[in-house]
N, CA, C and O atoms as CSV, one atom per row, in Angstrom:
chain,resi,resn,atom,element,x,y,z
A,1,UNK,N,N,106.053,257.394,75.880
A,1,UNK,CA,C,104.697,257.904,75.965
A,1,UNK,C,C,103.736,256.726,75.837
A,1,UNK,O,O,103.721,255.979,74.858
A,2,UNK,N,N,102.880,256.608,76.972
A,2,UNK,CA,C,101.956,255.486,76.218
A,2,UNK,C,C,100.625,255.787,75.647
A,2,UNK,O,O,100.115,256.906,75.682
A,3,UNK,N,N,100.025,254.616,75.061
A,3,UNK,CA,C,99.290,254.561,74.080
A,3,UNK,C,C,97.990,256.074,74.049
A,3,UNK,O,O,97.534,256.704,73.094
A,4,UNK,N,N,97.673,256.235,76.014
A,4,UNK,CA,C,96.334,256.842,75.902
A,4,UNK,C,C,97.506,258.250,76.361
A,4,UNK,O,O,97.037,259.348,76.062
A,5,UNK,N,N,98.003,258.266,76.596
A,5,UNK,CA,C,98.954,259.920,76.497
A,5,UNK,C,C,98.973,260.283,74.686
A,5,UNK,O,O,98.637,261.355,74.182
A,6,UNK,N,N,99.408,259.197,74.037
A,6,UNK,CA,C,99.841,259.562,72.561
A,6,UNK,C,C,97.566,259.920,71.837
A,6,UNK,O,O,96.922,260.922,71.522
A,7,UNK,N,N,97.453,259.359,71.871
A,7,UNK,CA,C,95.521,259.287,72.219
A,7,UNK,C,C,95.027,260.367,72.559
A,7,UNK,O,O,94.086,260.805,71.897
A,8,UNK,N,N,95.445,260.979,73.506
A,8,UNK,CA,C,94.958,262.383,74.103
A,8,UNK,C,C,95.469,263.033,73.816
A,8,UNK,O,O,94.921,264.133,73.891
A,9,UNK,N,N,97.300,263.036,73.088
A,9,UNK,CA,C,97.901,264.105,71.934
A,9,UNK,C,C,96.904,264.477,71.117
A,9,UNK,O,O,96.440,265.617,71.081
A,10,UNK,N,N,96.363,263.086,70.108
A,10,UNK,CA,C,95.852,263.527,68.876
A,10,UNK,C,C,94.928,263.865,68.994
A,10,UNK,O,O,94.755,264.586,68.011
A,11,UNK,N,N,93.596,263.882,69.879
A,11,UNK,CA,C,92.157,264.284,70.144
A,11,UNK,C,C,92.753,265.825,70.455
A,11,UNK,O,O,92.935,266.606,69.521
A,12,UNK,N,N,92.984,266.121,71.560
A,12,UNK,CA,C,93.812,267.688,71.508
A,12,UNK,C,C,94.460,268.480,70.345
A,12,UNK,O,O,94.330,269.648,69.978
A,13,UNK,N,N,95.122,267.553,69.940
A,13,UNK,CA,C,95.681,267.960,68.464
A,13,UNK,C,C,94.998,268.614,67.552
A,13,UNK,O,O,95.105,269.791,67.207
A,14,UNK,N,N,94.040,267.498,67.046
A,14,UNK,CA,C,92.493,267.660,65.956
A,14,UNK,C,C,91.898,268.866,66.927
A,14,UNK,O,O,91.798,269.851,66.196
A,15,UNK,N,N,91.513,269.161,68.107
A,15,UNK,CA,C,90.563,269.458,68.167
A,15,UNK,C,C,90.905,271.421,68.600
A,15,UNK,O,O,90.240,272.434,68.379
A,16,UNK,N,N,92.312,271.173,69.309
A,16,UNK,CA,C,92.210,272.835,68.883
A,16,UNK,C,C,94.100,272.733,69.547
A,16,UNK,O,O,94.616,273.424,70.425
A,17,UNK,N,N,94.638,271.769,68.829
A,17,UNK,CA,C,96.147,272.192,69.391
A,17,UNK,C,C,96.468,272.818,67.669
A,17,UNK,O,O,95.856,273.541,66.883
A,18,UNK,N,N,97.632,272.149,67.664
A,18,UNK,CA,C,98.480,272.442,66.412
A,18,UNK,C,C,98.647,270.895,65.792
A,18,UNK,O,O,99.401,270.035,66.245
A,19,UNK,N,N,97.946,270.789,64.891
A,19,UNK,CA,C,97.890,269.642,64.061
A,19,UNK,C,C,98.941,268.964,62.674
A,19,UNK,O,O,97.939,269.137,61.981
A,20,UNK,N,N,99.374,268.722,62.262
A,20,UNK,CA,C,100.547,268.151,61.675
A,20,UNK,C,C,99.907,268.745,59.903
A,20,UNK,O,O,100.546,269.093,58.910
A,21,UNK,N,N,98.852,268.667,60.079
A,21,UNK,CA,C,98.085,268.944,58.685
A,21,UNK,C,C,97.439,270.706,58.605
A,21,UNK,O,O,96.684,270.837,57.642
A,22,UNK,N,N,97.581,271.712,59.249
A,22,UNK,CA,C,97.251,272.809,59.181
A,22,UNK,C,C,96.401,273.449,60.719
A,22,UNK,O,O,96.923,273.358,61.830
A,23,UNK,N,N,95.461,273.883,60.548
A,23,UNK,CA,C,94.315,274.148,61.354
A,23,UNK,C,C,93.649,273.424,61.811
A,23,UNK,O,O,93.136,272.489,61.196
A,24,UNK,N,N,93.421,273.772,63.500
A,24,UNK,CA,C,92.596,272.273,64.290
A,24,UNK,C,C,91.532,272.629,63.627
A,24,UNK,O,O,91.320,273.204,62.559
A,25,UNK,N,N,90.627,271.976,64.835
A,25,UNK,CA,C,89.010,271.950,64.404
A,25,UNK,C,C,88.584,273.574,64.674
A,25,UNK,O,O,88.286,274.439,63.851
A,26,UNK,N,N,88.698,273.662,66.558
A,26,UNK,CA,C,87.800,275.314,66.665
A,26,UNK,C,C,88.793,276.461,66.253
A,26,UNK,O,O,88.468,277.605,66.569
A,27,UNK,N,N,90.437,276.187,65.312
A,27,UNK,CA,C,90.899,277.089,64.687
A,27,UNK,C,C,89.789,277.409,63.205
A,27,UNK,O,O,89.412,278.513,62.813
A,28,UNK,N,N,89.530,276.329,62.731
A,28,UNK,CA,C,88.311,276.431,61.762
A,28,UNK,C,C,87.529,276.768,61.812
A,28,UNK,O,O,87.117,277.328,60.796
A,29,UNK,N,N,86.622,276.725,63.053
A,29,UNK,CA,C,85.604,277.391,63.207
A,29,UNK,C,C,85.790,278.736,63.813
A,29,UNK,O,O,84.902,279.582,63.712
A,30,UNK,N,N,86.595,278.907,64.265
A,30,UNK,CA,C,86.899,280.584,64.896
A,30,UNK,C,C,86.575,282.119,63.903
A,30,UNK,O,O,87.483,282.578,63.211
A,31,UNK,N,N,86.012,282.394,63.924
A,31,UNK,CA,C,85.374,283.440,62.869
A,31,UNK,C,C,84.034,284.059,61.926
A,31,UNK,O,O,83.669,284.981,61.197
A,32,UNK,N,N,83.493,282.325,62.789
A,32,UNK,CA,C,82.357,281.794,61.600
A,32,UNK,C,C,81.402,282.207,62.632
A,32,UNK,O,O,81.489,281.854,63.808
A,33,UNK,N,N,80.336,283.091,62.075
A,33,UNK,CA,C,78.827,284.224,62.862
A,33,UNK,C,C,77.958,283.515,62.459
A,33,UNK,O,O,78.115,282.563,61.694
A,34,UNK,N,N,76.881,283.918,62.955
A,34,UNK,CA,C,75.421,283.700,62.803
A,34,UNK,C,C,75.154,284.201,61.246
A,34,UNK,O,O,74.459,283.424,60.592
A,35,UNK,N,N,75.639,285.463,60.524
A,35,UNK,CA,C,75.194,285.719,59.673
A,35,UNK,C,C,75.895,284.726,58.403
A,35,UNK,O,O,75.133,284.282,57.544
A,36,UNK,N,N,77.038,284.481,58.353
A,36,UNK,CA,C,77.756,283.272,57.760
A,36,UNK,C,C,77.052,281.845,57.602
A,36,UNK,O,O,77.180,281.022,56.696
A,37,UNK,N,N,76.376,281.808,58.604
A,37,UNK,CA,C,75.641,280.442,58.579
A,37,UNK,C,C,74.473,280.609,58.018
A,37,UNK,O,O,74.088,279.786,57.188
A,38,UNK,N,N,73.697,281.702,58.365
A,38,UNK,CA,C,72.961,281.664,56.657
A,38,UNK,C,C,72.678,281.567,55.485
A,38,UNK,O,O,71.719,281.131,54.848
A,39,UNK,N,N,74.217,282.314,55.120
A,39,UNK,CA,C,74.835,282.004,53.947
A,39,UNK,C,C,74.874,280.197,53.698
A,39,UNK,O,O,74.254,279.495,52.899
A,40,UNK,N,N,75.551,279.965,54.409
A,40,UNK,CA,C,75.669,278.354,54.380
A,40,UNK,C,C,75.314,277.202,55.707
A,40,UNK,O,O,76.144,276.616,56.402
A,41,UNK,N,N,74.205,277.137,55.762
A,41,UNK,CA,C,73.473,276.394,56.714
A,41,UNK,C,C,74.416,275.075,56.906
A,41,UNK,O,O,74.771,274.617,57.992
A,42,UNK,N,N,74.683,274.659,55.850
A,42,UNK,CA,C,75.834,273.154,56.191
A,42,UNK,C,C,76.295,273.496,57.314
A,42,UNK,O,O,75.708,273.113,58.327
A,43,UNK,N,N,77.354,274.229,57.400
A,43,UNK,CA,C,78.508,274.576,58.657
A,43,UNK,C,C,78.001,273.927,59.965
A,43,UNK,O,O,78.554,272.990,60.541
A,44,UNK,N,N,76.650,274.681,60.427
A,44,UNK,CA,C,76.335,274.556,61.200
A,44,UNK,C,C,75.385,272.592,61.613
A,44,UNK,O,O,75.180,272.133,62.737
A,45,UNK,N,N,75.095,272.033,60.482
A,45,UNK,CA,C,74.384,271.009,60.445
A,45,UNK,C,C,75.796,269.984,60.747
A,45,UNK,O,O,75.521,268.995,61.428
A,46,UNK,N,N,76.943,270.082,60.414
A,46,UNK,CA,C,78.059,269.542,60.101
A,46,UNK,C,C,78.661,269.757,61.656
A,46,UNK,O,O,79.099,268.775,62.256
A,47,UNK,N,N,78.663,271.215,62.341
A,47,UNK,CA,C,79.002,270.997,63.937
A,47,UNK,C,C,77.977,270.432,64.800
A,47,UNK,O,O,78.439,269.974,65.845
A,48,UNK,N,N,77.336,270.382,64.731
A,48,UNK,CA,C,76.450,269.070,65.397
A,48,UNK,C,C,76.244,267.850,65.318
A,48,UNK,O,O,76.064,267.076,66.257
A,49,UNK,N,N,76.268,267.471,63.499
A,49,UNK,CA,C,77.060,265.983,63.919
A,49,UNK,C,C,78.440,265.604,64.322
A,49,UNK,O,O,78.634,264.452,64.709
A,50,UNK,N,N,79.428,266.469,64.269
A,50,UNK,CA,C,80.699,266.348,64.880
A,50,UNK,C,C,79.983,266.068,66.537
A,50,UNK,O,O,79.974,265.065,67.250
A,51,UNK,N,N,79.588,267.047,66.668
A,51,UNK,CA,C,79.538,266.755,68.353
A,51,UNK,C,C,78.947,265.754,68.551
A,51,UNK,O,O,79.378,265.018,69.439
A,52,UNK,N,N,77.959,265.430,67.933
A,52,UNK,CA,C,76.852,264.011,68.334
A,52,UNK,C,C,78.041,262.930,68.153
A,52,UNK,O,O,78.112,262.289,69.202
A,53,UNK,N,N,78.544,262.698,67.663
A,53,UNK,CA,C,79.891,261.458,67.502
A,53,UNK,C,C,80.671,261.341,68.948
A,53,UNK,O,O,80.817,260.324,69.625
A,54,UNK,N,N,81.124,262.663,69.223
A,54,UNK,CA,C,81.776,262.741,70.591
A,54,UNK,C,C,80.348,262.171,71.806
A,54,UNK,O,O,80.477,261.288,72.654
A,55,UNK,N,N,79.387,262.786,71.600
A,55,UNK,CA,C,78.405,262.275,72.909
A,55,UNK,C,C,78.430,260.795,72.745
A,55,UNK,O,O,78.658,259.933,73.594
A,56,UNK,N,N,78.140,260.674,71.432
A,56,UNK,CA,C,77.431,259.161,71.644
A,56,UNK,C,C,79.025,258.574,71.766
A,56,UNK,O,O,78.578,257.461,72.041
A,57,UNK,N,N,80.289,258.388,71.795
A,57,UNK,CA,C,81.220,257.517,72.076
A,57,UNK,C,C,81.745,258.047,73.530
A,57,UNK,O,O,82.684,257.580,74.173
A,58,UNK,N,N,80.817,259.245,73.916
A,58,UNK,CA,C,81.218,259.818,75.693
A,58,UNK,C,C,80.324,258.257,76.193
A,58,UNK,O,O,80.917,257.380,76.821
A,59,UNK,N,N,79.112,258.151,75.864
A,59,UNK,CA,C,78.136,257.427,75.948
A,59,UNK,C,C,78.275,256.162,75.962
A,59,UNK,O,O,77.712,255.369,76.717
A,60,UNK,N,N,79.143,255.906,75.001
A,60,UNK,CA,C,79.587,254.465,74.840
A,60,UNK,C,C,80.809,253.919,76.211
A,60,UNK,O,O,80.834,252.959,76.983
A,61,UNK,N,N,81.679,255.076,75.977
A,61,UNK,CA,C,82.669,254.570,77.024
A,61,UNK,C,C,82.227,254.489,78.420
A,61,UNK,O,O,82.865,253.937,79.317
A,62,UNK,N,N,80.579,255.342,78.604
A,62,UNK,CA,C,80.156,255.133,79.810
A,62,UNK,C,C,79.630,253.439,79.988
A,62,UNK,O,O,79.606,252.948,81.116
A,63,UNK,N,N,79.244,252.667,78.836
A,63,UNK,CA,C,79.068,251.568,79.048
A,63,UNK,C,C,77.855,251.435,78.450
A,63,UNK,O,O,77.401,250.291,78.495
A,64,UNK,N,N,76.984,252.510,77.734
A,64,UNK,CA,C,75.557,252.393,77.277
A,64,UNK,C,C,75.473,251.608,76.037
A,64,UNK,O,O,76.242,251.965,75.144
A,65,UNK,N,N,74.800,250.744,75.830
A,65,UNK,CA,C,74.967,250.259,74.486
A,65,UNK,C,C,73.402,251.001,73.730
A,65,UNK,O,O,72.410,251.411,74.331
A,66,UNK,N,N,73.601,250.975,72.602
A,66,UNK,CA,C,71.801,251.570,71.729
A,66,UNK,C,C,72.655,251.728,70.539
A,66,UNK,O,O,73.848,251.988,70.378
A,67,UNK,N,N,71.487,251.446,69.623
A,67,UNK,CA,C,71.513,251.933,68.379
A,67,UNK,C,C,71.376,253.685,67.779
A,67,UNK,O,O,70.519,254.459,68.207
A,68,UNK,N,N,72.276,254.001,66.864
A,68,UNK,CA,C,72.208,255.684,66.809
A,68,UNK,C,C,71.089,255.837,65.955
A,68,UNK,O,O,70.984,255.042,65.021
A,69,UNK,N,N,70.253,256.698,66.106
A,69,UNK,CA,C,69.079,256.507,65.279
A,69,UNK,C,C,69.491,258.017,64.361
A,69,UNK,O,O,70.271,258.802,64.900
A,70,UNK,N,N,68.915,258.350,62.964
A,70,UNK,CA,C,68.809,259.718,62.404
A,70,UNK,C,C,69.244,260.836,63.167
A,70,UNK,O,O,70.255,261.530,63.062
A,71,UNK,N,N,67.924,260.890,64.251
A,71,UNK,CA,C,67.696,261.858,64.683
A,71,UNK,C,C,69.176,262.517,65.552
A,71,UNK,O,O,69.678,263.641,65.529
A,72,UNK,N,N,69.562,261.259,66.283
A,72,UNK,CA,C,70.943,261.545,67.254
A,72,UNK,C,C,72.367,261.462,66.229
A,72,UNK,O,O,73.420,261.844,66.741
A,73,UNK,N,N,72.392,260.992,64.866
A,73,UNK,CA,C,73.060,260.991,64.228
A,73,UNK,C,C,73.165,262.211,63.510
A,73,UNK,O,O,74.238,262.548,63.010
A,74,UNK,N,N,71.912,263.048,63.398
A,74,UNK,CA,C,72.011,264.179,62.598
A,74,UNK,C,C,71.481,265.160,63.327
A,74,UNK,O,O,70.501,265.493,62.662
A,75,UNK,N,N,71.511,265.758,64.172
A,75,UNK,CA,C,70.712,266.643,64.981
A,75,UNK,C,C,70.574,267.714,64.291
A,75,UNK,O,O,71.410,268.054,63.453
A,76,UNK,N,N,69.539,268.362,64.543
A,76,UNK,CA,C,69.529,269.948,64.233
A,76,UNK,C,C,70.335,270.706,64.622
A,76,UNK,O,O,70.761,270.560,65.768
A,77,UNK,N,N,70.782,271.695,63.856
A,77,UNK,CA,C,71.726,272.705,64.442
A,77,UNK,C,C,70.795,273.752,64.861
A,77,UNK,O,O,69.762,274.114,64.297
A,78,UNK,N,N,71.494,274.312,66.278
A,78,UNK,CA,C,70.471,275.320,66.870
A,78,UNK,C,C,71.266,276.249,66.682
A,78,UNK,O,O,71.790,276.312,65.569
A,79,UNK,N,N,71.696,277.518,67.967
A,79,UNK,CA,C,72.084,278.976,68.098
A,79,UNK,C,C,73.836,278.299,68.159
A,79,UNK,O,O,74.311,277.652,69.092
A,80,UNK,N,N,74.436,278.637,67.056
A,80,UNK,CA,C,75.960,278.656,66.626
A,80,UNK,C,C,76.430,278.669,68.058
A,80,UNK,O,O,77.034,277.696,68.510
A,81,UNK,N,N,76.208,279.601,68.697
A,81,UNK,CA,C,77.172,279.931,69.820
A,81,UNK,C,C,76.538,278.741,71.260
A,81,UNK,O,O,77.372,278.319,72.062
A,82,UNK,N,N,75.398,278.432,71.364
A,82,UNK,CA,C,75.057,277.213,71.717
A,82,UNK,C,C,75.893,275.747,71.272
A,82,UNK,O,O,76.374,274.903,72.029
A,83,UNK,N,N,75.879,275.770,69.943
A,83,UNK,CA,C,76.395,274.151,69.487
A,83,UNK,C,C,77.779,274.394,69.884
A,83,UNK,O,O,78.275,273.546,70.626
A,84,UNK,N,N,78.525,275.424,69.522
A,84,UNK,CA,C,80.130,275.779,69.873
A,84,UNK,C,C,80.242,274.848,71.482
A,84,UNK,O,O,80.894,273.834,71.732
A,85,UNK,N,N,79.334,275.664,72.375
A,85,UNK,CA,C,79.556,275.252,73.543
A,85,UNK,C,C,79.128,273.211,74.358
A,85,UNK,O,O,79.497,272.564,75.338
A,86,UNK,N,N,78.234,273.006,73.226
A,86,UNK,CA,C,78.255,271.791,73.619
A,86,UNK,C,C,78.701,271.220,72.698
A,86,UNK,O,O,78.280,270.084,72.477
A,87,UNK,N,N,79.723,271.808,71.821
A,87,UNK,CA,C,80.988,270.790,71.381
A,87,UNK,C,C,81.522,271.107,72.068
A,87,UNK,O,O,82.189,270.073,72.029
A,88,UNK,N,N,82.187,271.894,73.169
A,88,UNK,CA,C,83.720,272.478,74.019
A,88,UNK,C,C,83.210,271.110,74.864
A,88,UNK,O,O,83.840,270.069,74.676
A,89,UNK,N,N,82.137,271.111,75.739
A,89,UNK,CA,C,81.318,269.976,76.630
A,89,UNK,C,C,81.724,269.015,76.294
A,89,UNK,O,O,82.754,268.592,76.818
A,90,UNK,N,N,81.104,268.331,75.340
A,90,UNK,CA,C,81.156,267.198,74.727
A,90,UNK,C,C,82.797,266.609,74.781
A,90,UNK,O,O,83.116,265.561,75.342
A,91,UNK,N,N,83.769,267.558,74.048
A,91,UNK,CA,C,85.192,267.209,73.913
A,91,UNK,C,C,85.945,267.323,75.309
A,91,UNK,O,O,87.003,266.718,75.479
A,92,UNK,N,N,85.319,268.195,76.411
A,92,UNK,CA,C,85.436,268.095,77.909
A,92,UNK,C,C,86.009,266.947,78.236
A,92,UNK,O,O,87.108,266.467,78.511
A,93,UNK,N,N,84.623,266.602,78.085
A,93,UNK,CA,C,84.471,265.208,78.841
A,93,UNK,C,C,84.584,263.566,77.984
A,93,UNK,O,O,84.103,262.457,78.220
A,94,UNK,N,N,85.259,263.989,77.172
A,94,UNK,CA,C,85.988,262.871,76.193
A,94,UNK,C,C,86.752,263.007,76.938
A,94,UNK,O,O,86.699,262.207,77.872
A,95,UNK,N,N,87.707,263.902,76.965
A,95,UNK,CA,C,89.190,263.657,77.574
A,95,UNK,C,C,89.310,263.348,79.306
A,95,UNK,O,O,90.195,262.819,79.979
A,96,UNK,N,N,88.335,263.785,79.562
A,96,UNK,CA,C,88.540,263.681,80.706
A,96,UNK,C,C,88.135,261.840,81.194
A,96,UNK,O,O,88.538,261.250,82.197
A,97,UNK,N,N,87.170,261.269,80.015
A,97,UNK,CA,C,87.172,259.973,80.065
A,97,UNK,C,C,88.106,258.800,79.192
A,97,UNK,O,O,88.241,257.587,79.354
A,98,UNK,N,N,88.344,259.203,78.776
A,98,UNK,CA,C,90.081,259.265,78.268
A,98,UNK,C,C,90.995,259.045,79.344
A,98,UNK,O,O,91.336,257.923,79.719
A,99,UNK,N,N,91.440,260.258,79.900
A,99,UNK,CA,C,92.580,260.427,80.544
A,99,UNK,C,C,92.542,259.260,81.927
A,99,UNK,O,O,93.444,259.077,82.744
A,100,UNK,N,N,91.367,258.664,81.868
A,100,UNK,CA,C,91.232,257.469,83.333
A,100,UNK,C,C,91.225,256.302,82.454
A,100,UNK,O,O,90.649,255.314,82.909
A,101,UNK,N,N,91.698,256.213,81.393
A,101,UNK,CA,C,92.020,254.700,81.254
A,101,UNK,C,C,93.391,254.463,80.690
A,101,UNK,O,O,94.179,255.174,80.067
A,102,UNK,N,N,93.414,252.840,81.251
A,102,UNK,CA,C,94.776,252.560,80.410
A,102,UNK,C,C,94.962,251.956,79.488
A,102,UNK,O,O,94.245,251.533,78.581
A,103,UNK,N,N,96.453,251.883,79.826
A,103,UNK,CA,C,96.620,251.206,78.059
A,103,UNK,C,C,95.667,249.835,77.553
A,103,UNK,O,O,94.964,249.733,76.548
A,104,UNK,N,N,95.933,248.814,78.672
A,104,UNK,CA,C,94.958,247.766,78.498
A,104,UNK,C,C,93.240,248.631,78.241
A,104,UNK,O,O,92.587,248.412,77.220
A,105,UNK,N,N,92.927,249.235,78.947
A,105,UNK,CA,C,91.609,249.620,78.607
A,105,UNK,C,C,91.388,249.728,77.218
A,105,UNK,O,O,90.336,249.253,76.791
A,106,UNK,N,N,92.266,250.321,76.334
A,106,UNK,CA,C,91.945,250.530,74.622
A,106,UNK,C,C,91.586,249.304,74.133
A,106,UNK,O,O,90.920,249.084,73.121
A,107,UNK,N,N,92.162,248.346,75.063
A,107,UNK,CA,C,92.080,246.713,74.058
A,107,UNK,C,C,90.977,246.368,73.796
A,107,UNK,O,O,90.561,245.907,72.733
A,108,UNK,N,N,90.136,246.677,75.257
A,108,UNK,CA,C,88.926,246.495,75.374
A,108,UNK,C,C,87.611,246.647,74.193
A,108,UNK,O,O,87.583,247.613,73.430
A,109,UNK,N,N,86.806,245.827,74.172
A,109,UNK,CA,C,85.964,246.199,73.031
A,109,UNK,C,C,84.847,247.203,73.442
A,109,UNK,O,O,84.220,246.932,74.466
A,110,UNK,N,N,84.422,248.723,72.513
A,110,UNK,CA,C,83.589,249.310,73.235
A,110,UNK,C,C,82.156,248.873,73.331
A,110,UNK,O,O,81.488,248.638,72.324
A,111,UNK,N,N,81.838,248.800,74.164
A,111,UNK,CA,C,80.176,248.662,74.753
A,111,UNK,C,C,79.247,248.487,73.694
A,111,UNK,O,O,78.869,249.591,73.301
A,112,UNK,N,N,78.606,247.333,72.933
A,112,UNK,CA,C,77.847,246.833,72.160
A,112,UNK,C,C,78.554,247.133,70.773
A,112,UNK,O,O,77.759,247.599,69.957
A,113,UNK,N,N,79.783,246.989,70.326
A,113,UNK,CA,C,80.442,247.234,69.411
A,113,UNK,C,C,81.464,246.391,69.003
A,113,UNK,O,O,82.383,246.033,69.740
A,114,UNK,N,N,81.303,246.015,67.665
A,114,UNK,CA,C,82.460,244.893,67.265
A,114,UNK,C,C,83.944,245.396,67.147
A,114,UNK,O,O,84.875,244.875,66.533
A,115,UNK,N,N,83.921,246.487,67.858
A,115,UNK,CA,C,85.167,246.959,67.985
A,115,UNK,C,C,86.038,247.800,68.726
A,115,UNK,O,O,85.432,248.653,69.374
A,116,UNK,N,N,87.588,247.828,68.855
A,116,UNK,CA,C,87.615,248.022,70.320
A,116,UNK,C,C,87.657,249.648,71.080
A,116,UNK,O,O,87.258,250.536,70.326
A,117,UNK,N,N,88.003,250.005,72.182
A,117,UNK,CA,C,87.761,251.171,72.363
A,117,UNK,C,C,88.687,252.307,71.806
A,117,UNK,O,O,88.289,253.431,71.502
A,118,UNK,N,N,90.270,251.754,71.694
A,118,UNK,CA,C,90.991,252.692,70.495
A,118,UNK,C,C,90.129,252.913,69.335
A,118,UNK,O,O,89.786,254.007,68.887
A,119,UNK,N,N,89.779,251.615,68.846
A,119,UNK,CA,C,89.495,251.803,67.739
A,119,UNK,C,C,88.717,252.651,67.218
A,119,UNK,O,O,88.914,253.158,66.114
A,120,UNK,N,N,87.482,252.961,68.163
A,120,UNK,CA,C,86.360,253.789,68.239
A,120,UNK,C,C,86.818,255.455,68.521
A,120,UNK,O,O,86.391,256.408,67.869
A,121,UNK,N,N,87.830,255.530,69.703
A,121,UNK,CA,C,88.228,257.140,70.141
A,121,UNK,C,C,89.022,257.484,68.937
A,121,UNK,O,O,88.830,258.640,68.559
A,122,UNK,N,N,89.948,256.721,68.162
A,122,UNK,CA,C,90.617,257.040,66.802
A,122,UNK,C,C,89.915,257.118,65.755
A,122,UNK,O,O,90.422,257.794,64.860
A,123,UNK,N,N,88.536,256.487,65.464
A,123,UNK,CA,C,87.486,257.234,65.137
A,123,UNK,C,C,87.153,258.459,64.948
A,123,UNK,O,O,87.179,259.057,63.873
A,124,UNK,N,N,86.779,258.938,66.155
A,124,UNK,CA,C,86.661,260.031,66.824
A,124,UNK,C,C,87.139,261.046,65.972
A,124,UNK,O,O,86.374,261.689,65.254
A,125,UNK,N,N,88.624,261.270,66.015
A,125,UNK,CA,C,89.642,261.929,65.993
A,125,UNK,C,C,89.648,261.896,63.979
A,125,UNK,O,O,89.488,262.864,63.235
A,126,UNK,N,N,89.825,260.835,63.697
A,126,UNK,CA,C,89.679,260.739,62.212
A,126,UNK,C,C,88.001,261.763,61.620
A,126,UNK,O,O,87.949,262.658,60.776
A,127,UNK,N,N,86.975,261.232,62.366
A,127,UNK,CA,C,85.744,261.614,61.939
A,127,UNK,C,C,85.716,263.922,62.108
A,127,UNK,O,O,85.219,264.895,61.541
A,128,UNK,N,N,86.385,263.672,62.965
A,128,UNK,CA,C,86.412,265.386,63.338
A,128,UNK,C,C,87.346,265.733,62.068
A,128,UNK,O,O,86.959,266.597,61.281
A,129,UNK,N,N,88.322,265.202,61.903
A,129,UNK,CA,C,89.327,265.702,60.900
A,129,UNK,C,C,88.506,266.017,59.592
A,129,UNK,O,O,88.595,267.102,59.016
A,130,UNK,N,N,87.631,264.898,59.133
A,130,UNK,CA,C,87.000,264.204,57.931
A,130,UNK,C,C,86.230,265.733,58.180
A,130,UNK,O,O,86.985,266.695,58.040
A,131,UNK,N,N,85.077,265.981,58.466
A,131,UNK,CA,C,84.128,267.034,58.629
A,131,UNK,C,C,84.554,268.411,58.707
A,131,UNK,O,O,83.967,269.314,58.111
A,132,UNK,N,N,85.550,268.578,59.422
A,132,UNK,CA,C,86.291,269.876,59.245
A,132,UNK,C,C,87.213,270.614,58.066
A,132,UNK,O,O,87.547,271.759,57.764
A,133,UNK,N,N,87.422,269.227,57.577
A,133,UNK,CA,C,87.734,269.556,55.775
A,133,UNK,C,C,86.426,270.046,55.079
A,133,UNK,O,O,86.430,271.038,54.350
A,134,UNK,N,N,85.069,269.154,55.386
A,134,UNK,CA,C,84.261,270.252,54.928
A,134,UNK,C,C,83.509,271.407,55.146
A,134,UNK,O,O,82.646,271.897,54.418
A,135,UNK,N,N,84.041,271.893,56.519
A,135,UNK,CA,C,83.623,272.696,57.216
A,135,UNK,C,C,84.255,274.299,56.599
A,135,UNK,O,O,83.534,275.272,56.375
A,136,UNK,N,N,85.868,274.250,56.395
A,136,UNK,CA,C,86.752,274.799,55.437
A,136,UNK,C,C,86.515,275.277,54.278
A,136,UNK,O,O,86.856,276.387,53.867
A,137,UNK,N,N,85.720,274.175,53.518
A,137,UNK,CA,C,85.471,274.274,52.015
A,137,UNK,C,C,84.435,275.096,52.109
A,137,UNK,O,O,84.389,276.088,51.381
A,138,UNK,N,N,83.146,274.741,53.285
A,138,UNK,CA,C,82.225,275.972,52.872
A,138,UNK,C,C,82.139,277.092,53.631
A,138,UNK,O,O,81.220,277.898,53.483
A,139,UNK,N,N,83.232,277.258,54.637
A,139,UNK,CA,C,83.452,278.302,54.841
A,139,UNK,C,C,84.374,279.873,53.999
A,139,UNK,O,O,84.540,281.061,54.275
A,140,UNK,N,N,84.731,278.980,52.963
A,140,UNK,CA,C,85.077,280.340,51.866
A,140,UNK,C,C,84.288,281.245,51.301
A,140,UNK,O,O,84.766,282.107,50.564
């Protein structure tokens, strides 16, 4: 298997396969309403910066370099069933920019970043994991 097949295991994995550690990501979120998020507004502040991570490294692998400011780092969470869908988007088109590179491509350093493009999509994949543990906790 090489590197960006094993790469696109684990982003799939985390994000709604069967994960080695329990429940993907939208197995976690599967259940969670509009009225739930009242209860706990986090949830929803927490799936939007998940997704903003995926845009801005969709963004990066397109070649854009910028600084992440607050605002794109923390976005507002809007209509639940809105953010759902531009996380499905967002993780779309990760993989699908993913799945066109190769192995040498990971070596590569990403676009205004001291580091390289594995390094950044394994990121990715770590940062979704990280957030969805607390996504869990306040979803009880």
């Amino acid at each position: 298997m090489s590197r960006v097949d094993t790469l696109t295991k684990e982003l799939e994995d985390a994000y709604d396969g069967e994960p080695w550690y329990g429940d993907s990501l939208r197995q976690t979120l599967d259940g969670i309403d509009e009225s739930r998020l009242r209860e706990r507004p986090r949830i929803g502040e927490l799936l939007a910066h998940i997704t903003a991570w995926i845009e801005i490294t969709n963004r990066r692998l397109d070649g854009q370099i910028f600084e992440v400011s607050n605002d794109v780092n923390f976005p507002t969470a809007g209509v639940w069933a809105e953010e759902l869908a531009r996380l499905d988007t967002a993780h779309d088109a990760l993989l699908t920019r993913v799945a066109k590179l190769s192995d040498g491509d990971l070596d590569r350093m990403m676009p205004g970043k001291p580091h390289s493009v594995e390094f950044g999509l394994r990121g990715v994949v770590q940062h979704c994991i990280y957030h969805q543990g607390q996504i869990a906790l306040l979803r009880k």
